[in-house]
BAMARTOR-479226 format. One record per residue (C-alpha): residue number from 1; residue in one letter; x, y, z. Coordinates in Angstrom, 3 decimals, always signed. Layout:
<pts>
<pt NUM; "A"; <X; Y; Z>> ...
</pts>
This chain:
<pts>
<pt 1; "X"; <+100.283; +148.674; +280.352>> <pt 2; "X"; <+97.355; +146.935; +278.833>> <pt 3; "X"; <+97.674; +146.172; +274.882>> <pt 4; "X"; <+97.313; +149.082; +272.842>> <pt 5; "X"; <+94.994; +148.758; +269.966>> <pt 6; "X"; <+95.767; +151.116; +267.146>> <pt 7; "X"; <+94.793; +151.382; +263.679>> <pt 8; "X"; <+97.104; +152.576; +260.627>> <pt 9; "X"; <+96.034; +154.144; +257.263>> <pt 10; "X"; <+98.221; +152.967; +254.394>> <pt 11; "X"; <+99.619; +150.142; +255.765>> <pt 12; "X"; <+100.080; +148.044; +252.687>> <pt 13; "X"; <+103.785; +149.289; +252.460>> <pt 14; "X"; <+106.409; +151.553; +253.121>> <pt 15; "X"; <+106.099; +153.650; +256.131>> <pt 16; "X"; <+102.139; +152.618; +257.168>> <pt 17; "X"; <+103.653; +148.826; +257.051>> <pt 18; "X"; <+106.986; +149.068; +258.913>> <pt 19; "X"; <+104.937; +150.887; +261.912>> <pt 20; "X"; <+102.340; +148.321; +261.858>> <pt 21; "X"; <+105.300; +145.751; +262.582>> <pt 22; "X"; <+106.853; +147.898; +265.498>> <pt 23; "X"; <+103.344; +147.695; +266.965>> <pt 24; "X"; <+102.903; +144.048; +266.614>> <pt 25; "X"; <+106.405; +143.174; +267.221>> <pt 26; "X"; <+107.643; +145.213; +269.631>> <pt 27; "X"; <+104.677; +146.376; +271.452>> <pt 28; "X"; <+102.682; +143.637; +271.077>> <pt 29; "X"; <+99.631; +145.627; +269.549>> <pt 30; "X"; <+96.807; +144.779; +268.203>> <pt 31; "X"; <+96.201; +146.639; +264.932>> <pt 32; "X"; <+93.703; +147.455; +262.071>> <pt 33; "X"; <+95.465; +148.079; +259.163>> <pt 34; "X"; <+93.412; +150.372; +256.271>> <pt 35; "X"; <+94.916; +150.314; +252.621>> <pt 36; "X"; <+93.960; +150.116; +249.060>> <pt 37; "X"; <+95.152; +146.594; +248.268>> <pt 38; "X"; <+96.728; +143.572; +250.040>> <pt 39; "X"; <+100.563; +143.605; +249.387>> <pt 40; "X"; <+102.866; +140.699; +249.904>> <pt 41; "X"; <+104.554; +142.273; +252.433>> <pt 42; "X"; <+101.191; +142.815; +254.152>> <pt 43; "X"; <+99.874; +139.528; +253.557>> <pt 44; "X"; <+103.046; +138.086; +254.909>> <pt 45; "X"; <+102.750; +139.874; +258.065>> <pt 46; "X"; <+99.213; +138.757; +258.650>> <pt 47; "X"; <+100.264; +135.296; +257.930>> <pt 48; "X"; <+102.633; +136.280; +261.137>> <pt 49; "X"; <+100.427; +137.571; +263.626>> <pt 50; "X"; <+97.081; +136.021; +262.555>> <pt 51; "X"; <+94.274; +137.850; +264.923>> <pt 52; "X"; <+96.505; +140.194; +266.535>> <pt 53; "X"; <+96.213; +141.888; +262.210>> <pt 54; "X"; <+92.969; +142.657; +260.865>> <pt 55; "X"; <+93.253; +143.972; +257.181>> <pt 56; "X"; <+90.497; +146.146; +255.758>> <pt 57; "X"; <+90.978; +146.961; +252.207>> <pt 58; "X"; <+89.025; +150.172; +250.424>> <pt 59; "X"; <+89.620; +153.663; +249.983>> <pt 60; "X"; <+90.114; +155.979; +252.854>> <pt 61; "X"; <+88.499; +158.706; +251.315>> <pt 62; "X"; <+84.836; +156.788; +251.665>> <pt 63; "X"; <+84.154; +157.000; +255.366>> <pt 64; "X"; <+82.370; +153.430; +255.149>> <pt 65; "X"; <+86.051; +152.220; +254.791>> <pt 66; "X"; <+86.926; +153.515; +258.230>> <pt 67; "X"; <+83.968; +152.502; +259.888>> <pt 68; "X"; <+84.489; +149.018; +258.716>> <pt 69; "X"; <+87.972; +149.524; +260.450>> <pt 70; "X"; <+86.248; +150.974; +263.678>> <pt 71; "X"; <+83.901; +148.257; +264.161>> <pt 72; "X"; <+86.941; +145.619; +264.311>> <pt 73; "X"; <+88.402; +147.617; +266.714>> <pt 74; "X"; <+86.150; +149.292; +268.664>> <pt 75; "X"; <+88.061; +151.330; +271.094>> <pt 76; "X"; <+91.330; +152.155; +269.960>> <pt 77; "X"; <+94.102; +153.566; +272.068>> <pt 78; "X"; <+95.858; +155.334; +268.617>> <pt 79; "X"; <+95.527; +156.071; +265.192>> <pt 80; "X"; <+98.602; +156.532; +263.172>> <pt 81; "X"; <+97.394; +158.307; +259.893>> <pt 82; "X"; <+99.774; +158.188; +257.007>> <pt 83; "X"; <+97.658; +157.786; +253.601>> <pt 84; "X"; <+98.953; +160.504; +251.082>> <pt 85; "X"; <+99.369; +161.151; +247.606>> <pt 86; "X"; <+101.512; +163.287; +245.907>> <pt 87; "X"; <+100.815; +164.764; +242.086>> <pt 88; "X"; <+103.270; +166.987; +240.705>> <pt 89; "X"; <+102.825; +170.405; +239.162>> <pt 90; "X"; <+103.514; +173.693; +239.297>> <pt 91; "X"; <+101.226; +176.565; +239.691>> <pt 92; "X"; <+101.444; +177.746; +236.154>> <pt 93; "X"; <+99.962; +174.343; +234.824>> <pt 94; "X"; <+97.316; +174.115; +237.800>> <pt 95; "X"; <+95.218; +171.583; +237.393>> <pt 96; "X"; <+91.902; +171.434; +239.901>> <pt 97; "X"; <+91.516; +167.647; +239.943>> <pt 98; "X"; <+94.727; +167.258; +241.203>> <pt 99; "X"; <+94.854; +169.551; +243.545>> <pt 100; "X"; <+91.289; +168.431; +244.542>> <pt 101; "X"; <+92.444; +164.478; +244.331>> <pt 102; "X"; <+95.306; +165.581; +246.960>> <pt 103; "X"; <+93.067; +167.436; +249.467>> <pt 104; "X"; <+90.581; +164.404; +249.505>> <pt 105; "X"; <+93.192; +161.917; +250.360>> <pt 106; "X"; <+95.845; +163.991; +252.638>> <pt 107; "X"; <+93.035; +165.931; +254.022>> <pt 108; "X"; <+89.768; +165.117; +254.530>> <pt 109; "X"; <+90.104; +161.652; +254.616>> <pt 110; "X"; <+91.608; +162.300; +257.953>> <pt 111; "X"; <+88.519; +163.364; +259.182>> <pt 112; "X"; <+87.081; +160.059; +257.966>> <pt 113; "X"; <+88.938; +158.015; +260.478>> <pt 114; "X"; <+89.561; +160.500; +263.376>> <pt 115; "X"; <+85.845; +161.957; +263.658>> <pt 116; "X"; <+84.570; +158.591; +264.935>> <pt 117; "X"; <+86.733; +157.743; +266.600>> <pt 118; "X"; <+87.392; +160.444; +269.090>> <pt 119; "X"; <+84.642; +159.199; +272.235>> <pt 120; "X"; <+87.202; +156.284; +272.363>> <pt 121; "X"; <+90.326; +158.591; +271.661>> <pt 122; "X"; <+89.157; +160.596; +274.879>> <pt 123; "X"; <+87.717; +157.836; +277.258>> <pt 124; "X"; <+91.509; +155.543; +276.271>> <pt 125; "X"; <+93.484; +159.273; +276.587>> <pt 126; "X"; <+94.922; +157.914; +273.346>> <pt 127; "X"; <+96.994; +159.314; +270.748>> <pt 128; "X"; <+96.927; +160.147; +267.394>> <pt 129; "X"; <+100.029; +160.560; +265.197>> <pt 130; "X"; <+99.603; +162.477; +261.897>> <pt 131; "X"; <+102.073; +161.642; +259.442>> <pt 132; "X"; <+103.049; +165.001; +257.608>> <pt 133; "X"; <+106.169; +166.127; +256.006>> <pt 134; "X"; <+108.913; +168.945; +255.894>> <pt 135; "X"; <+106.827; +169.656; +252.938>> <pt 136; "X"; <+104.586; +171.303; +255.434>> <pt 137; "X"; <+106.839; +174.460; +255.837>> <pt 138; "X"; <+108.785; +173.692; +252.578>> <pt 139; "X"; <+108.244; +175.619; +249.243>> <pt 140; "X"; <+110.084; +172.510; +246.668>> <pt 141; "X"; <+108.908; +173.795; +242.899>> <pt 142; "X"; <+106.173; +171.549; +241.673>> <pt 143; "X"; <+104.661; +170.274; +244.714>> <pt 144; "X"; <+102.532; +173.281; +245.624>> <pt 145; "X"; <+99.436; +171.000; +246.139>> <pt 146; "X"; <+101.292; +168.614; +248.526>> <pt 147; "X"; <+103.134; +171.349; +250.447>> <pt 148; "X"; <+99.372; +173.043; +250.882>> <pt 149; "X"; <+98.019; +170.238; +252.062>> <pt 150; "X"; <+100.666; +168.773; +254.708>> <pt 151; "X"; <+100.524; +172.937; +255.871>> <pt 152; "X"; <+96.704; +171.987; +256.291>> <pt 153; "X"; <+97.366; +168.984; +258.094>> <pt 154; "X"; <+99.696; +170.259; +260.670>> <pt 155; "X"; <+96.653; +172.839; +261.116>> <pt 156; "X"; <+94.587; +170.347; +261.813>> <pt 157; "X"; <+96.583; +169.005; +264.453>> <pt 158; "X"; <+97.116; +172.059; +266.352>> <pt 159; "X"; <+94.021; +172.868; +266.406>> <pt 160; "X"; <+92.976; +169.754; +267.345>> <pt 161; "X"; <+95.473; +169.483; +270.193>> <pt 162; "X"; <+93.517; +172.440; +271.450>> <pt 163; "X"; <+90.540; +171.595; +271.412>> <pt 164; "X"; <+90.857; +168.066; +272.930>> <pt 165; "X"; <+93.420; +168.026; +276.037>> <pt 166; "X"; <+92.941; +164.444; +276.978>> <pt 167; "X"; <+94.088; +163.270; +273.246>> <pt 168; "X"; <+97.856; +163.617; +272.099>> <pt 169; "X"; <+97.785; +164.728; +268.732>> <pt 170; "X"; <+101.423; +164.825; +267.015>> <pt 171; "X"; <+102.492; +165.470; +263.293>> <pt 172; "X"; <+105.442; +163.865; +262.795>> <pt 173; "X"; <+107.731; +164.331; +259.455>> <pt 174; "X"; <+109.193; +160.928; +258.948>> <pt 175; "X"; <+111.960; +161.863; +256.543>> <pt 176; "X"; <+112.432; +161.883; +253.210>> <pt 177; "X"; <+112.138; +157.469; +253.495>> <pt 178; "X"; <+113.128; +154.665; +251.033>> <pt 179; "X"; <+109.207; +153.858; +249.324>> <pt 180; "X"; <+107.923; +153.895; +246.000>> <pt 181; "X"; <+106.652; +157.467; +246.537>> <pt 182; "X"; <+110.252; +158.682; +247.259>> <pt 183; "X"; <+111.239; +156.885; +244.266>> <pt 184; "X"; <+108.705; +158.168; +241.635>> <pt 185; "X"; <+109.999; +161.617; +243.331>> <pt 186; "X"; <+113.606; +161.116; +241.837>> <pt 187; "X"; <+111.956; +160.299; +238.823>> <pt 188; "X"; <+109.970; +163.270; +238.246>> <pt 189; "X"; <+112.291; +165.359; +239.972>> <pt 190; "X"; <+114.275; +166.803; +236.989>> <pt 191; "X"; <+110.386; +167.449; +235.259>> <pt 192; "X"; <+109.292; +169.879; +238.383>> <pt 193; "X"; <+111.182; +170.446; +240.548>> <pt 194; "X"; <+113.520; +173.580; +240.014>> <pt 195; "X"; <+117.422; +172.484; +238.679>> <pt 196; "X"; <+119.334; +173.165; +242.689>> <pt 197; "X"; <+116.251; +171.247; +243.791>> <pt 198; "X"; <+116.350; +168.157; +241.343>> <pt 199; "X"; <+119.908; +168.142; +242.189>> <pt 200; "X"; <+119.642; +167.842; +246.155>> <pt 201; "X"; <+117.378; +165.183; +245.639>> <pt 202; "X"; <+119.454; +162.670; +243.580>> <pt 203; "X"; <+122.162; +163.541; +245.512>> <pt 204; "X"; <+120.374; +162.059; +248.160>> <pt 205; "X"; <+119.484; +158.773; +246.912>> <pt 206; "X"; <+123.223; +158.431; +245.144>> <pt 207; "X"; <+125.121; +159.114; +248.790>> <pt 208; "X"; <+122.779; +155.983; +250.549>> <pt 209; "X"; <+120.822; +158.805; +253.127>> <pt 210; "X"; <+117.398; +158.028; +252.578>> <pt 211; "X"; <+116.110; +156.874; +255.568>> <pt 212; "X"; <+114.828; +152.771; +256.240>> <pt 213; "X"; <+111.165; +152.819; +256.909>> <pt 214; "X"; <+111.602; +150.549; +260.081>> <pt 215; "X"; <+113.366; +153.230; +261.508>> <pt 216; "X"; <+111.033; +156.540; +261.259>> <pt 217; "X"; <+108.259; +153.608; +261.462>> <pt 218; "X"; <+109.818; +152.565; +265.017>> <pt 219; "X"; <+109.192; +156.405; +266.021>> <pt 220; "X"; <+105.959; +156.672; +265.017>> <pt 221; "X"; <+104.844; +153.128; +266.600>> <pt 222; "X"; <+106.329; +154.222; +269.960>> <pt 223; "X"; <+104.426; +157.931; +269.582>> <pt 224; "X"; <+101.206; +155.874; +269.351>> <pt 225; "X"; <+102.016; +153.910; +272.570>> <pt 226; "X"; <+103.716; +156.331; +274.644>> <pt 227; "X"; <+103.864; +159.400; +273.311>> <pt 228; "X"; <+104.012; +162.128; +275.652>> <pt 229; "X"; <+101.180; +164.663; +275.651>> <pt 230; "X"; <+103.189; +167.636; +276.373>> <pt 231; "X"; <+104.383; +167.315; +272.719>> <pt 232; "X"; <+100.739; +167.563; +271.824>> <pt 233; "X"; <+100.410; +170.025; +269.162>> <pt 234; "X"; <+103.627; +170.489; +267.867>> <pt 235; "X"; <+105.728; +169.327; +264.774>> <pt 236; "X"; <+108.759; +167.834; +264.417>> <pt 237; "X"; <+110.852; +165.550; +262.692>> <pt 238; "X"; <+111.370; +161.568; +263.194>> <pt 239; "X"; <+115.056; +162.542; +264.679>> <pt 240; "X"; <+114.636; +165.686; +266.269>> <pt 241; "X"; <+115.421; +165.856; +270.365>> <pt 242; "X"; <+111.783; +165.517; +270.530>> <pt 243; "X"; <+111.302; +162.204; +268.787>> <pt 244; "X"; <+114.952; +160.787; +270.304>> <pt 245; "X"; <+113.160; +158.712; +273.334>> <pt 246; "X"; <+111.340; +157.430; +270.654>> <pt 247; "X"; <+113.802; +155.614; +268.492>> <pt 248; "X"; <+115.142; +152.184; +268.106>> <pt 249; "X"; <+117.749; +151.857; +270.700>> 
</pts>
């Protein structure tokens, strides 16, 4: 198998970062990574793996930002896109920034990346793994604009499966996963969220279940190596029978 070259949207941390190690670690990747800022944790892995890491820092939302990426790597065998943003509210306190502001990023920024590169996505028969979210078919109290847009993103990638058979397109829930995000969400939880709901969620984070980001990371690094195209299309979660041949063994 020759090296797979694959670039990841928000890599500085949490999920983004811990698949950007499987790749270079396991696989032996070569990998663009696209955030906002340079972590530690990011600068510690460059500081690892040297070339095999190129770092481009912006916002994904300005296409520039991606091209930058795509001219580092050229012809890339994957794309694992996992930017988001989540901004709480209900529907009785709408708010059209924010819903706007949650669209740009978990939406069309998608296009940003994948557009381009596609000609190399079809010529490599590569992959491209969509990071979404049970959110997607989930109806949580006062995350209306997240849940709409992770439903738009797993449209997106059916569609897209579709209409281009010789790329793998997957969207891939990765769990509800020990970051900063998942942490600001127990936070606000009690503010939004509806009382059973708030409940479930610390719950949750009290019993120890969150799930490690190298471990849904490990799924989606092996999705954008080998992932089978007959899953092309479809959604599932990070340890559903679909994802199983995927996991850390």
């Amino acid at each position: 198998m020759s090296m797979p070259q694959v670039i990841v949207t928000g890599a500085s941390k949490g999920i983004g970062l811990a698949t950007a190690e499987v790749l270079l670690e396991v696989y032996g990747a070569k990998v663009v990574s696209i955030s906002r800022s340079m972590t530690p944790e990011l600068e510690a892995l460059k500081a690892k793996f040297g070339d095999k890491l190129v770092t481009v820092l912006g916002d994904i939302t300005e296409p520039e930002v991606s091209l930058e990426a795509l001219k580092a790597l050229p012809s890339p065998t994957a794309l694992v896109l996992n930017a988001a943003i989540s901004i709480f509210g209900r529907v009785d306190k709408y708010v059209a920034d924010d819903w706007r502001k949650t669209f740009e990023l978990n939406v069309f920024s998608l296009f940003n990346t994948l557009v381009p590169a596609i000609p190399a996505l079809r010529e490599n028969k590569g992959r491209v793994i969509f990071v979404s979210s049970g959110s997607a078919v989930g109806k949580t109290a006062g995350m209306a604009s997240y849940n709409a847009s992770k439903a738009a993103m797993n449209a997106v990638v059916r569609t897209f499966a579709n209409e281009e058979p010789d790329i793998a397109s997957f969207a891939v829930h990765p769990g509800m996963v020990e970051t900063q995000m998942q942490k600001h969400f127990l936070e606000v939880a009690p503010t939004y969220l509806n009382p059973a709901e708030a409940e479930f969620v610390a719950e949750v984070h009290a019993s120890g279940k969150l799930v490690k980001p190298e471990d849904s990371g490990y799924v989606l690094a092996s999705l954008a190596v080998k992932g089978s195209p007959e899953l092309s299309g479809q959604f599932f979660f990070w340890d559903s029978p679909e994802a199983v041949p995927y996991m850390k063994k």
